[in-house]
C-alpha positions as CSV (number, residue, x, y, z in Angstrom):
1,X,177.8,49.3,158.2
2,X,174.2,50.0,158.8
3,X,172.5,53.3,157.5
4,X,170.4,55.5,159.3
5,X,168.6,58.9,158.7
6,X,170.9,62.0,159.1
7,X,170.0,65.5,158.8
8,X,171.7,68.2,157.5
9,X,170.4,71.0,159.4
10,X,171.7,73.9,158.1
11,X,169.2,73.4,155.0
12,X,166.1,72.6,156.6
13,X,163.1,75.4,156.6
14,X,160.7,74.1,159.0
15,X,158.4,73.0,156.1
16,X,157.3,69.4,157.5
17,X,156.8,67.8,154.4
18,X,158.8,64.8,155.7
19,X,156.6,64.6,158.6
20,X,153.1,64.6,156.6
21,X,155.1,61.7,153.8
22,X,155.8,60.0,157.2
23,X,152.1,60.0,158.3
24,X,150.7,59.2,154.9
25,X,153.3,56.3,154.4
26,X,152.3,54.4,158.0
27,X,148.8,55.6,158.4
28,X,147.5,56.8,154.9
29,X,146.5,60.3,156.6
30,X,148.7,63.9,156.6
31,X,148.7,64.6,160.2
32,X,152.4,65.8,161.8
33,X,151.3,63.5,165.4
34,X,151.4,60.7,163.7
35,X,155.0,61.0,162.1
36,X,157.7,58.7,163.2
37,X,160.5,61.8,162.3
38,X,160.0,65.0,164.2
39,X,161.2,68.6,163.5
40,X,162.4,70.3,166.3
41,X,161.2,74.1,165.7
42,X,163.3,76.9,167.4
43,X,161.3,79.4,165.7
44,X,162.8,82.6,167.4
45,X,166.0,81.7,166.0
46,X,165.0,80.2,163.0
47,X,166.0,76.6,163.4
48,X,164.1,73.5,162.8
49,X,166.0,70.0,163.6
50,X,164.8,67.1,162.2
51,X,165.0,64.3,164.8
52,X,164.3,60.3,164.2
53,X,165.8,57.1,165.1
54,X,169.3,56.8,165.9
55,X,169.2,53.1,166.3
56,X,170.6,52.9,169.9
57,X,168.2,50.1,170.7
58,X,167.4,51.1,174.0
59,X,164.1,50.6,173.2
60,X,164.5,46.5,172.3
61,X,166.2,46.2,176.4
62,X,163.4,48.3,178.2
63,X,160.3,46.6,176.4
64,X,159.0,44.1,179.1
65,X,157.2,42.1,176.3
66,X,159.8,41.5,173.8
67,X,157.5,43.6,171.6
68,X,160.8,45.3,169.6
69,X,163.0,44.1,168.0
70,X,165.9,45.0,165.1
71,X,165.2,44.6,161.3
72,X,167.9,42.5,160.3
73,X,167.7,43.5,156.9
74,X,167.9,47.5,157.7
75,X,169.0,47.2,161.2
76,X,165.9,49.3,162.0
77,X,163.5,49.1,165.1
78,X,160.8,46.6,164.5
79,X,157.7,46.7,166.9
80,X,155.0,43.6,166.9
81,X,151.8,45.1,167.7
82,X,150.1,42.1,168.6
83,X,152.6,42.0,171.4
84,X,153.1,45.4,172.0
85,X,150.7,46.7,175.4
86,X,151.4,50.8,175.0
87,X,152.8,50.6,179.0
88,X,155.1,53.4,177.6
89,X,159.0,52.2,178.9
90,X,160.0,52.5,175.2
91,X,159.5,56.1,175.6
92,X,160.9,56.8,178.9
93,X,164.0,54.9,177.8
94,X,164.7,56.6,174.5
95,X,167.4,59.0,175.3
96,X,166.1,61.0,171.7
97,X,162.3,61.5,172.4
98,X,162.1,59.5,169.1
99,X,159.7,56.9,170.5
100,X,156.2,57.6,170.9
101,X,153.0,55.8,171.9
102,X,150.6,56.4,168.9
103,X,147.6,58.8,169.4
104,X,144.8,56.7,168.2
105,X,146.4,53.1,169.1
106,X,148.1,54.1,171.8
107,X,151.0,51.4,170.6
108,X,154.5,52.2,170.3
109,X,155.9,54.1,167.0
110,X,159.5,55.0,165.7
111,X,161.2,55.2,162.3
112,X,161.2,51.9,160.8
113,X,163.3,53.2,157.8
114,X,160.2,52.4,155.4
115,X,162.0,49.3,154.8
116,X,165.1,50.8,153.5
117,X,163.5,53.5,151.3
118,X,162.7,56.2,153.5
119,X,160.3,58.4,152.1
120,X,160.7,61.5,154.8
121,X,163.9,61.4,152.5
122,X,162.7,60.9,149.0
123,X,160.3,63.8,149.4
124,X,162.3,66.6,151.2
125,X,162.2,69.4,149.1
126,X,165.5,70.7,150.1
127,X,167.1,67.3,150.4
128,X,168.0,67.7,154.2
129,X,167.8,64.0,154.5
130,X,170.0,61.2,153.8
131,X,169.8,57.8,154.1
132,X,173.4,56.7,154.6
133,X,176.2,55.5,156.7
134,X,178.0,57.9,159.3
135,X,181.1,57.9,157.3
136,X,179.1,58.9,154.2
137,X,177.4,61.4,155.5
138,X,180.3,62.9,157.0
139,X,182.0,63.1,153.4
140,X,178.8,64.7,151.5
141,X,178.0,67.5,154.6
142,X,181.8,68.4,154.5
């Protein structure tokens, strides 16, 4: 079964922390633009929602240069660079708005898991994240 990022919402304070360890982690800067996880800010109502990869590989189909492809190790989305042109259909066909086109690049970007050691996960402060299967998860938020 492969594992994935979930959230658990209910805990998470809008802090970003994950998003800056994300940036740091892939680009060696702090900068939230540049973070393959997202939070999804409702401030009025005070609800943030972190959003990442949910591994639907939609992304893999639409790329018309075979730039993306599945980690087989973590079951996570791989993107090759070299081959990767920035034309963007990655985006439009994530169904998440998890997929972005890097600012400074301008290449594709989405959660790769770190590997299998996620570190938006290892630093949340609140420990919103897991790094699990869907049956797991569903036994530890319950």
């Amino acid at each position: 079964m492969i594992k994935r990022i979930f959230a658990d919402t209910k805990r998470c304070n809008g802090c970003r922390i994950c998003e800056l360890r994300c940036s740091f982690e892939h680009d060696r800067v702090f900068g939230t633009k540049l973070a393959r996880i997202r939070i999804i800010m409702n401030e009025e109502q005070g609800e943030y929602k972190p959003n990442t990869c949910r591994l639907c590989y939609k992304c893999i189909k639409a790329c018309p240069e075979n730039a993306i492809s599945k980690n087989e190790k973590t079951g996570a989305i791989k993107i090759d660079h070299e081959l990767c042109t920035g034309c963007g259909k990655c985006v439009e066909a994530c169904p998440f708005n998890v997929m972005f086109l890097h600012p400074i690049k301008e290449k594709a970007i989405t959660c790769d898991l770190c590997e299998g050691d996620p570190q938006c996960v290892k630093y949340c402060p609140e420990k919103v994240l897991f790094y699990t299967t869907s049956q797991e998860f569903k036994k530890l938020t319950n």
